[in-house]
N, C-alpha and C positions, 0 to 999 in steps of 0.2 A: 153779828148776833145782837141780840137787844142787850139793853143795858142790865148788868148783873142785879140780882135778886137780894131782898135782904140777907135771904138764907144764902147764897152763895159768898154774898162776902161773908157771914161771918165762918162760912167755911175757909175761905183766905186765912184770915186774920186768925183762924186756931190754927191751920194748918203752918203757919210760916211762923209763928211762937210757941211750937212745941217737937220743933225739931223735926218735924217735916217725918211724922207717921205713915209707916206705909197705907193703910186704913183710910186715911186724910187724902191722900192720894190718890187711892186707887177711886174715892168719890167725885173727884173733882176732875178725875181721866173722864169717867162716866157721864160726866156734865158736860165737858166739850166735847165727847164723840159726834157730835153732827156737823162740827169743822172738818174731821176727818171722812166724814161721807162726802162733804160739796168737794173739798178737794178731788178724794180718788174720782169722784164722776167727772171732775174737769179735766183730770191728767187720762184717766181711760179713752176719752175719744181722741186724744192723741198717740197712743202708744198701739201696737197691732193686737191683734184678737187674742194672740194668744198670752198676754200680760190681761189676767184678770182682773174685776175690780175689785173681788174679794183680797188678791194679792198684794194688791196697793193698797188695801183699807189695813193690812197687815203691817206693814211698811210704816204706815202712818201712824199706827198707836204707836210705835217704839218712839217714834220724832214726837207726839203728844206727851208722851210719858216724862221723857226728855225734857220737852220746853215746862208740863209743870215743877218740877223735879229743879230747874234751872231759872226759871221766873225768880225777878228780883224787881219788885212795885217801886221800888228809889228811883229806878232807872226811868219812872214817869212811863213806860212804852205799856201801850192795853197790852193785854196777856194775848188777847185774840189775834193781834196783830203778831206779836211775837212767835205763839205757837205756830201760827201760818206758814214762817221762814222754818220753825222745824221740822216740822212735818213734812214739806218741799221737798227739804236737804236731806230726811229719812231715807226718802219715798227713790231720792236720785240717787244718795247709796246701795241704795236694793238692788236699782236699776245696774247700778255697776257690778256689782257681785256676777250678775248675768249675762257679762262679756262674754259673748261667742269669741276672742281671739285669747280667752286665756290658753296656758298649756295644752290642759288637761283637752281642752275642748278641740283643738286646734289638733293634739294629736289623735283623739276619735275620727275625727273628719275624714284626717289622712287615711288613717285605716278600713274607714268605711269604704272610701273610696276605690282602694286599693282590692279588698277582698269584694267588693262587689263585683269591676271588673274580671274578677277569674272566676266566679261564680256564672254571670252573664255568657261568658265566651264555653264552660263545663257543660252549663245546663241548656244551650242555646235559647235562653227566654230571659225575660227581666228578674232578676229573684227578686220574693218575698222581705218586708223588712224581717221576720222571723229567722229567715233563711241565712240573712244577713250576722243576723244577732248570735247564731249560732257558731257560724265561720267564724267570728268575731271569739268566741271563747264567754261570751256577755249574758247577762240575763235577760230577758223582755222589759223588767222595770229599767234595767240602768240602761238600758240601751235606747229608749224613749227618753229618759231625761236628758242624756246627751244630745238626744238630737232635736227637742227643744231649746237645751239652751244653744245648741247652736244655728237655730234659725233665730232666736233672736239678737243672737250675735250678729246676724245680716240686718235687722228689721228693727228693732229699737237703735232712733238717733237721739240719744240724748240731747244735741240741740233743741231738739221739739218743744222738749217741757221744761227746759233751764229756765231760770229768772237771771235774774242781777245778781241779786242775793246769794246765790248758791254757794259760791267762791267760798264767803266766811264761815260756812256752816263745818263745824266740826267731824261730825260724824255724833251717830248712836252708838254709844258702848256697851248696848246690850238689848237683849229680848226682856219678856216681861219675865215677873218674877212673883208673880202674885197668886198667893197658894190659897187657892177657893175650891171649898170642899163641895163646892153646888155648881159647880163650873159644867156645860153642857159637854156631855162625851165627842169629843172630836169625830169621831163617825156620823154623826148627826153632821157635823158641817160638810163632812164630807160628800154624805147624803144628799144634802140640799143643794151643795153645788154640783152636781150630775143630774139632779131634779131639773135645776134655773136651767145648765147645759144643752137638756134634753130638749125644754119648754122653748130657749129661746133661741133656737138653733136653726138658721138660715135668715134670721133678725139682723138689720145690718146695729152698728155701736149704737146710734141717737135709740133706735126702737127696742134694743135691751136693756140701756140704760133707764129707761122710762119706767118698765116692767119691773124691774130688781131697785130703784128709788120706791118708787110706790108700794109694791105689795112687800118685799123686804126689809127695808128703812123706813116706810110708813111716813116717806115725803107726800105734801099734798100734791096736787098740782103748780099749783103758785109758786111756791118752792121749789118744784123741780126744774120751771121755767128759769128762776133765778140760776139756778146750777148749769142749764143746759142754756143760756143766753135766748130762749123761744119765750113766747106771751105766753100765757095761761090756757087760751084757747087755743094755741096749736098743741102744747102738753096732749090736751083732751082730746084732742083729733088723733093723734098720732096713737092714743092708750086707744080709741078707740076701733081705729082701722085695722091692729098689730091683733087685740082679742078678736073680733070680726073675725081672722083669717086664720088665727090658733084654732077657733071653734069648727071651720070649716075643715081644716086640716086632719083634725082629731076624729073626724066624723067620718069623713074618709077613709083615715086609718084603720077606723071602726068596724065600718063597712067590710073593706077587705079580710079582715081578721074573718068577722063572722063568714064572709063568701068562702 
């Protein structure tokens, strides 16, 4: 990032001489949140599709929050640099949380396995996951979240996205805590992630990624090259070959509805 602003530092300099306000805080989360975009977009093309980047940018305020909350200026280290190893270390706790071989996941498996088998051999056909979920005694949501988390129990290797760093980082001791009476209703996020879903769906990583920087984050171009290690002019090619073929797709779709 560029070098801090006057009004940023003196947002520093009040916030770390008044006992570290949450108010001071939750300002200065708001100022580095574009740390926490380049990251999740660098760790997303490493991790499989179904680790969002909305999920990582999650991950990453706790580790943002963290590193200002824990920033100590004596220490001489830029903050940007510092929060960077937090945010990391957030982002790879998360990641761990979503061990496919914990218990809990490890014994769904078995059972899936098991009651599919007698269901297959009953009903002479493959069943249904519905089918499944039901044998099972399970609902359709928790039987879906199990067996997301345990495909990425197969398909997130943490080696991927480790650094160096990782080893010392402590952990996040918590989610946020910051009580905003204008805060956007979570159905809306929810919304808009089924919207991107919908919109960028058969996109491979680099051509979603592009799409959800840009019109989401309000990266420029030039910026999103920086994120995505491409020139500026391939950014542009790439935003504009992905819309090119939404447009054609959409029309299509169009088409048949009204046929």
């Amino acid at each position: 990032m560029a070098k801090p602003t006057k009004e940023v530092v003196a947002l520093w300099k009040e916030y770390l001489g008044t006992g570290h306000p949450i108010a001071l805080r939750n300002r200065l989360v708001e100022h580095y949140r574009p740390i926490v975009h380049m990251l999740a977009a660098r760790l997303a093309q490493k991790l499989p599709a179904q680790v969002s980047y909305d999920e990582i940018c999650s991950a990453g305020y706790d580790g943002l929050m963290e590193a200002v909350q824990a920033y100590d200026p004596c220490h001489k280290a830029k903050f940007e640099t510092f929060c960077q190893q937090r945010i990391h270390g957030a982002v790879m706790d998360w990641l761990r949380t979503l061990d496919g071989q914990s218990r809990t996941v490890r014994s769904f498996e078995k059972q899936r396995m098991k009651q599919k088998e007698l269901l297959d051999s009953s009903l002479g056909r493959p069943p249904t996951e519905e089918e499944i979920a039901r044998k099972m005694d399970m609902t359709r949501e928790r039987y879906s979240e199990l067996s997301r988390l345990s495909r990425l129990g197969h398909e997130v290797h943490l080696s991927a996205v480790q650094n160096d760093d990782d080893g010392q980082h402590r952990g996040s001791p918590g989610g946020w805590d910051i009580a905003d009476a204008a805060a956007v209703d979570p159905s809306q996020r929810v919304s808009r992630q089924m919207l991107t879903d919908f919109i960028t769906k058969g996109l491979n990583h680099e051509e979603r990624l592009v799409l959800v920087l840009y019109y989401t984050e309000g990266l420029t171009m030039a910026e999103i090259g920086l994120v995505l290690d491409l020139s500026e002019s391939r950014v542009s090619q790439i935003h504009k070959d992905v819309i090119g073929r939404l447009r054609r797709r959409f029309k299509e779709e169009a088409t048949e509805m009204v046929a």
